[in-house]
C-alpha positions as CSV (number, residue, x, y, z in Angstrom):
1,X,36.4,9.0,-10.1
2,X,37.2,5.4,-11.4
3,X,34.4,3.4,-13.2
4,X,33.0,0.7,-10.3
5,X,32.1,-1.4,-12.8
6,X,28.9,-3.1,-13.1
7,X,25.4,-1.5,-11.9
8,X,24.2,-4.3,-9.4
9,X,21.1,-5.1,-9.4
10,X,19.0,-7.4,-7.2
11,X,15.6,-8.7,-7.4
12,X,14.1,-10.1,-4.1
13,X,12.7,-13.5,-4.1
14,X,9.5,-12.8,-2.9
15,X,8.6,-9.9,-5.4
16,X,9.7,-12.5,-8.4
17,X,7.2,-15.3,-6.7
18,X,4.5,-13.5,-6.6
19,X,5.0,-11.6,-9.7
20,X,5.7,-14.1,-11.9
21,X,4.7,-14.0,-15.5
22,X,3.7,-10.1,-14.8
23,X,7.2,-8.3,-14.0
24,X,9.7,-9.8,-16.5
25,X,8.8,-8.2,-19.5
26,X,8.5,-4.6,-18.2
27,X,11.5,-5.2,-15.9
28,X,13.1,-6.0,-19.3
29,X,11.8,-2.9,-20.8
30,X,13.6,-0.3,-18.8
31,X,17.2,-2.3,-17.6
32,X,17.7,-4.8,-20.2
33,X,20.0,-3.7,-22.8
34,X,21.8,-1.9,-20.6
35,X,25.3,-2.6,-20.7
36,X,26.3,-1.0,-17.3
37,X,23.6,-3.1,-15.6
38,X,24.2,-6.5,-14.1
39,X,20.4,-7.5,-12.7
40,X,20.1,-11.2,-10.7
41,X,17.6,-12.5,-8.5
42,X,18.5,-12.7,-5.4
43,X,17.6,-16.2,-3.1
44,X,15.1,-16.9,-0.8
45,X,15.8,-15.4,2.5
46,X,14.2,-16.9,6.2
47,X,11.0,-14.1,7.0
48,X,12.1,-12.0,4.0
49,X,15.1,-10.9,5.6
50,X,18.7,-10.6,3.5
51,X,21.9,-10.9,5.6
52,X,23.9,-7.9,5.5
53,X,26.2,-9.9,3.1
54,X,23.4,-10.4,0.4
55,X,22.7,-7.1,0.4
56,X,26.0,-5.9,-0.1
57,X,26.2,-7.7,-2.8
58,X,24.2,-5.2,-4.8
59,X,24.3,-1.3,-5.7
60,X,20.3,-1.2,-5.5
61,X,17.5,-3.6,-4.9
62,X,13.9,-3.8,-6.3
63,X,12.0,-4.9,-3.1
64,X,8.7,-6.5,-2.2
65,X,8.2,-7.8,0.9
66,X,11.6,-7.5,1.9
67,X,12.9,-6.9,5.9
68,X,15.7,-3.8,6.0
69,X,16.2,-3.3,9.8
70,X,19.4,-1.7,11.6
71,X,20.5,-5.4,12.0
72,X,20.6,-6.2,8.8
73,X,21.9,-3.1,7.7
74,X,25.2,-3.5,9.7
75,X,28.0,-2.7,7.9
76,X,26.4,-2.3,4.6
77,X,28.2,-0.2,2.4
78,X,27.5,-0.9,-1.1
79,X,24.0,-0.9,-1.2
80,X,22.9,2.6,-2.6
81,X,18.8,2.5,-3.3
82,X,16.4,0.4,-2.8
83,X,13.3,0.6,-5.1
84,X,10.3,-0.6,-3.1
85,X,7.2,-2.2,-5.5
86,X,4.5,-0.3,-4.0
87,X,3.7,2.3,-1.9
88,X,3.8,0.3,2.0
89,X,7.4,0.8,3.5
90,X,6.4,-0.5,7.2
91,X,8.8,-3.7,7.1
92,X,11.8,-1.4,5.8
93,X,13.7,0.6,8.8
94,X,14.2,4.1,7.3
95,X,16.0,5.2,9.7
96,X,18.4,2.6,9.5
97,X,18.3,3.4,6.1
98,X,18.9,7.0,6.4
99,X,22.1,6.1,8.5
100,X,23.6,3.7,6.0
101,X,23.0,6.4,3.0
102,X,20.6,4.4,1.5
103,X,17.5,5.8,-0.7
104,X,14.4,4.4,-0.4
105,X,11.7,5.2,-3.1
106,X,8.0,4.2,-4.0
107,X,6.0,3.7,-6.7
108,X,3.1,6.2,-6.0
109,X,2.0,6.8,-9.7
110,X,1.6,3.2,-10.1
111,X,-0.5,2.3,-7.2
112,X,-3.0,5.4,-6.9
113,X,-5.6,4.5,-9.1
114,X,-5.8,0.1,-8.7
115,X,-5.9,0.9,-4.6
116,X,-8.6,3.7,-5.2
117,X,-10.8,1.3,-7.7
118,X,-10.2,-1.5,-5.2
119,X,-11.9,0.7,-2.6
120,X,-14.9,2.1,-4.6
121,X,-14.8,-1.8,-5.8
122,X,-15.7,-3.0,-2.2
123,X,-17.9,-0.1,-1.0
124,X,-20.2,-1.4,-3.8
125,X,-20.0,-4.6,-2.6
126,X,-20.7,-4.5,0.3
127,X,-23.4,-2.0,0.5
128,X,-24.9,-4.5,-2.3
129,X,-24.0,-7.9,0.3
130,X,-22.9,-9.4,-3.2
131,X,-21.2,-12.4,-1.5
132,X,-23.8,-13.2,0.7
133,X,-26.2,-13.1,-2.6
134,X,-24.1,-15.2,-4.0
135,X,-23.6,-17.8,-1.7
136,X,-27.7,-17.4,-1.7
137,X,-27.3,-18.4,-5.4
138,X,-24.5,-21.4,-4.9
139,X,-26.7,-23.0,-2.1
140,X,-29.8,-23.3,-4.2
141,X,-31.9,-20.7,-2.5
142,X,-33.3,-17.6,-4.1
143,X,-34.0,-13.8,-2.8
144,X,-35.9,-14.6,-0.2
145,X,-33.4,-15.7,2.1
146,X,-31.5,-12.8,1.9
147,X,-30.7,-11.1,5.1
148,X,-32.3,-7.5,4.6
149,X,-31.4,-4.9,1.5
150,X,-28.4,-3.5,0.0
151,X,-28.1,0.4,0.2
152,X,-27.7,2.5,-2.8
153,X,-25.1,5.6,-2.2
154,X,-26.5,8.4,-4.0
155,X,-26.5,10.9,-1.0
156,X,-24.4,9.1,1.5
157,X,-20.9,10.5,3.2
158,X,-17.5,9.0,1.7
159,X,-15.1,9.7,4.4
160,X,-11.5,8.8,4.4
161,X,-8.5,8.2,7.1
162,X,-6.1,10.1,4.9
163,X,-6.1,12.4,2.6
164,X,-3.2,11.5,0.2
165,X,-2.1,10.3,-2.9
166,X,-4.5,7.0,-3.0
167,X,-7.3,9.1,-1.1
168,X,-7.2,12.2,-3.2
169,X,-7.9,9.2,-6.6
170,X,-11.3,7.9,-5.0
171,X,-12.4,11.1,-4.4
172,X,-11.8,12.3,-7.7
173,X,-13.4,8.8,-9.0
174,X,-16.0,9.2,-6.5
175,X,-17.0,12.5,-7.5
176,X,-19.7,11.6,-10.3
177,X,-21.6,8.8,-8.2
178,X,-24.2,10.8,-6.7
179,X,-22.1,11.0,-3.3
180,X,-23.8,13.3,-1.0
181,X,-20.7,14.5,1.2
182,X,-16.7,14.1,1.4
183,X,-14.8,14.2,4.4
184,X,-11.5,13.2,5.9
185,X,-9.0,13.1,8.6
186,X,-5.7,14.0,7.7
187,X,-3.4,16.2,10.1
188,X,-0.9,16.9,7.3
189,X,-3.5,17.9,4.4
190,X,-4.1,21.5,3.7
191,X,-7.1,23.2,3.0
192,X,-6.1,23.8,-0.4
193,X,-5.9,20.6,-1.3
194,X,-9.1,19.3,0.3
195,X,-11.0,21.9,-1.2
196,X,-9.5,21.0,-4.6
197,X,-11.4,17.8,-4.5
198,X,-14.5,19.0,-2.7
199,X,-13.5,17.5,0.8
200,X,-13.9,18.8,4.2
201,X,-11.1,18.1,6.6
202,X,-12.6,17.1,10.5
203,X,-11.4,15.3,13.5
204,X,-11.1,11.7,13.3
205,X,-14.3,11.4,15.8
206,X,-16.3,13.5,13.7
207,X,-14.9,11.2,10.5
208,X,-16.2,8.3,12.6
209,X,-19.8,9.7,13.2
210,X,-20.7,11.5,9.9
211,X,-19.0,8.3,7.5
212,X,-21.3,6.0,5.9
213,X,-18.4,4.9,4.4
214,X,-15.5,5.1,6.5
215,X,-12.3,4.3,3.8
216,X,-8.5,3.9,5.4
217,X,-6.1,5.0,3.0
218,X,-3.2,6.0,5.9
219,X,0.3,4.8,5.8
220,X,0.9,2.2,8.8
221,X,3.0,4.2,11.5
222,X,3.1,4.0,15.2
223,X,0.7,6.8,15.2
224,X,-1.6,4.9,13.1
225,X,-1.2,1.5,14.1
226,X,-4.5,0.4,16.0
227,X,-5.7,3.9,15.2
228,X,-9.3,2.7,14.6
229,X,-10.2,1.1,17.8
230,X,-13.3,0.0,19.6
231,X,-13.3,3.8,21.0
232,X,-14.0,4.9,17.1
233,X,-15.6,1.8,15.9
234,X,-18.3,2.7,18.3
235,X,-19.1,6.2,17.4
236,X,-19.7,4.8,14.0
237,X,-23.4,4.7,12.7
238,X,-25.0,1.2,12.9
239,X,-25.5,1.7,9.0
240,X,-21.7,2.6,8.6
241,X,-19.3,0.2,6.4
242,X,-15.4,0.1,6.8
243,X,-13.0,-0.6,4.0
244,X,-9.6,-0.8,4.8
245,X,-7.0,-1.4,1.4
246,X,-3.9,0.0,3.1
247,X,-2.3,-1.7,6.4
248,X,-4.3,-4.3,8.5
249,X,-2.9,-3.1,11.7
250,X,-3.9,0.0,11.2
251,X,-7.4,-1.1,12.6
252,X,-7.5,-3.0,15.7
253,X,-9.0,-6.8,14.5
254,X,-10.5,-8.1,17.4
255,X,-12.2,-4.5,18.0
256,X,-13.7,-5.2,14.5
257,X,-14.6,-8.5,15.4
258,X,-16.8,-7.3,18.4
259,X,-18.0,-4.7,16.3
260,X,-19.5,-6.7,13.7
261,X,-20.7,-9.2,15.6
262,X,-22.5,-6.8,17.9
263,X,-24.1,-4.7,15.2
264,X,-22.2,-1.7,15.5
265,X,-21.5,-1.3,12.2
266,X,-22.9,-3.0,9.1
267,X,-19.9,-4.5,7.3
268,X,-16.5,-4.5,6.3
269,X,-14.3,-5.1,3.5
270,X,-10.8,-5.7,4.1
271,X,-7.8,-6.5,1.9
272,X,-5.9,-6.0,4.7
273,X,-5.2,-7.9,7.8
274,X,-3.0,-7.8,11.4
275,X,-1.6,-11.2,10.3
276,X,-0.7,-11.8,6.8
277,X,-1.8,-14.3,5.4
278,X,-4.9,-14.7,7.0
279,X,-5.0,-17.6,9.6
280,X,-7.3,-20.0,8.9
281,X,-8.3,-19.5,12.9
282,X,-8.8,-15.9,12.4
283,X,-12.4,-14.7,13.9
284,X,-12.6,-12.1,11.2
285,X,-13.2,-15.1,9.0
286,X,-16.9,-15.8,10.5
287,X,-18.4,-12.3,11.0
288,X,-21.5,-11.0,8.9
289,X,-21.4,-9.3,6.1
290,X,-17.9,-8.9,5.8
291,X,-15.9,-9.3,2.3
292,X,-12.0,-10.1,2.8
293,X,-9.3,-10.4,0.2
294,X,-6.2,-11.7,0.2
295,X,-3.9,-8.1,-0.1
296,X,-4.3,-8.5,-4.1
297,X,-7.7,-6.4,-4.8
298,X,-5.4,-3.9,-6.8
299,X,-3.0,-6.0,-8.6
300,X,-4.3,-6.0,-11.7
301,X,-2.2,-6.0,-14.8
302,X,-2.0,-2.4,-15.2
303,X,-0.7,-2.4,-11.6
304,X,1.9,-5.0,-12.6
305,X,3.3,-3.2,-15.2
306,X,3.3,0.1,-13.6
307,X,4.7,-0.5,-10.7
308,X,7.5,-2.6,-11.6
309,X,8.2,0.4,-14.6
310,X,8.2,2.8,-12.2
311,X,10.6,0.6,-9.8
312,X,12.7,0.1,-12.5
313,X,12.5,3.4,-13.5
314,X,14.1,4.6,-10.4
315,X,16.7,2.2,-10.3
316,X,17.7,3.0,-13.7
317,X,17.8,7.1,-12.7
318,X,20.5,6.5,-10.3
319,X,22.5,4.1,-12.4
320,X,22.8,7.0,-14.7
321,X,24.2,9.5,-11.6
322,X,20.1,11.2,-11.7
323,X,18.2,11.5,-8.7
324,X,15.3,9.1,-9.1
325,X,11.6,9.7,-7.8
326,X,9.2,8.7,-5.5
327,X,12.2,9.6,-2.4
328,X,10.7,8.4,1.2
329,X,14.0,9.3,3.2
330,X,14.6,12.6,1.2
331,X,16.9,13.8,3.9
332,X,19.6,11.2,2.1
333,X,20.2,13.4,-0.9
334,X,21.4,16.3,0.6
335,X,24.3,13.6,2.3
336,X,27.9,13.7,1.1
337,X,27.9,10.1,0.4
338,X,25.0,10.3,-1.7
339,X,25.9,12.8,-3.5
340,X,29.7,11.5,-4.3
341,X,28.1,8.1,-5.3
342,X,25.2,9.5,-7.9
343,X,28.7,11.5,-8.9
344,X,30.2,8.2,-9.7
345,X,27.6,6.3,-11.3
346,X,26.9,9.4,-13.4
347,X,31.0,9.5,-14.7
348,X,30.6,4.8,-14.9
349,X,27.3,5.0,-17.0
């Protein structure tokens, strides 16, 4: 094989917006210096989504927020992996993917313990109603106007939509706070695992009566999508508290509207929405007791770093001809095409 030359590399717009100051120096870390490697960011795009001309542009891409769909995979052929900053994948068409010999990977290792803090982060604050104390506070009025009492959890149930990387973390960080019970709905979870971290595996109504805190740590699918509904809302204990830090559609919004405003549960806390970013007409804004954030409860610094090392990290693999990690679309790698073109850059690096 002859050298192809440069490594391409593209960074999407969005990802170096709202990264700024936080992605250039580990980004730096792992493909500066490297004389194979040509990295560029790549311009703004209308909805996040690159013409099949900018992305052939490139032999990999380190994505946000970016749109892959069959459309705008049409008659790609460069384009070899794209390195997704995060764990979410629902805007990117693997399938479409799949077809074009493209590898898609994540940055699991990155994102499992922010998203898990995040999650213990807004049980406690919710069960506590620490914004609505401190609105109390900022308005000049003192404890008596609170609405009723927080809730400690020393004996209550932690139960979880998914049993998976992020999932299996707040357990595991959960485990010394005096929980009383862990349980979770996950079809694809074995036993093994479950028992590992002390969890029982039940049906997803079950998971709805028995949570007192009711976590969704699912990937967004069309199995999933809309998957907590007013159906499960309402088997949920009037003392129950949702937290969603994974994908917004996941739970039906106007379902959790009604629910909160009827009293069938107590709160929510959502970093997470159907519509992102959060209309300023959205009725989820005016329920009670409900905490929302704007999708950035887990980007700390540590996930900033991380995740854009671990991108980076997979990009660089492949440059050198190695396999890289984190593989959504494994099927890919056992492809011809795939396998000639790690060949290449393996023989060019």
């Amino acid at each position: 094989m002859q050298n192809r030359g440069k490594f391409r590399i593209g960074v999407s717009h969005d990802f170096a917006q709202d990264a700024k100051g936080h992605y250039e120096g580990p980004l730096q870390q792992i493909l500066g210096n490297q004389p194979y490697l040509e990295v560029e960011l790549m311009p703004p795009t209308s909805n996040d989504t690159p013409t099949p001309e900018q992305l052939d542009q490139y032999d990999g891409i380190l994505a946000l927020a970016t749109r892959l769909t069959a459309d705008n995979l049409r008659d790609v052929r460069r384009l070899s992996i794209v390195a997704r900053w995060g764990v979410g994948y629902d805007r990117i068409d693997t399938t479409a993917l799949s077809h074009s010999n493209i590898v898609l990977t994540i940055t699991p290792n990155a994102v499992r313990r922010p998203v898990a803090e995040a999650a213990i982060g807004l049980i406690f604050a919710t069960s506590l109603n620490l914004v609505q104390q401190h609105k109390i506070v900022e308005s000049s009025r003192w404890r008596e106007a609170l609405p009723g009492l927080g809730r400690n959890i020393a004996g209550r149930t932690l139960g979880s939509i998914g049993l998976g990387n992020i999932a299996s973390e707040m357990f595991r960080l959960a485990s010394s706070l005096g929980f009383g019970r862990f349980i979770a709905h996950d079809p694809y979870a074995s036993d093994e695992h479950a028992q590992e971290l002390n969890v029982e595996l039940v049906s997803l109504e079950d998971l709805a009566r028995q949570s007192d805190f009711l976590c969704v740590h699912c990937s967004l699918s069309q199995a999933t999508k809309g998957i907590v509904n007013r159906e499960i809302l309402r088997l949920m204990k009037p003392t129950a508290i949702l937290i969603n830090t994974a994908r917004g559609p996941i739970i039906n919004e106007s379902d959790l509207v009604e629910a909160l405003n009827e009293g069938w549960i107590h709160g929510a806390g959502l970093d997470v929405f159907e519509v992102e970013p959060l209309p300023s007409s959205a009725p989820i804004r005016n329920c009670p007791n409900v905490i929302l954030a704007p999708h950035g409860l887990a980007w700390t610094e540590e996930l900033a770093r991380d995740n854009t090392l671990e991108a980076c990290g997979n990009l660089l693999a492949f440059s050198r001809g190695q396999t890289p990690t984190g593989i959504v679309n494994k099927q890919v790698v056992d492809q011809p095409i795939f396998k000639r073109n790690l060949q290449r850059w393996s023989q060019s690096s």
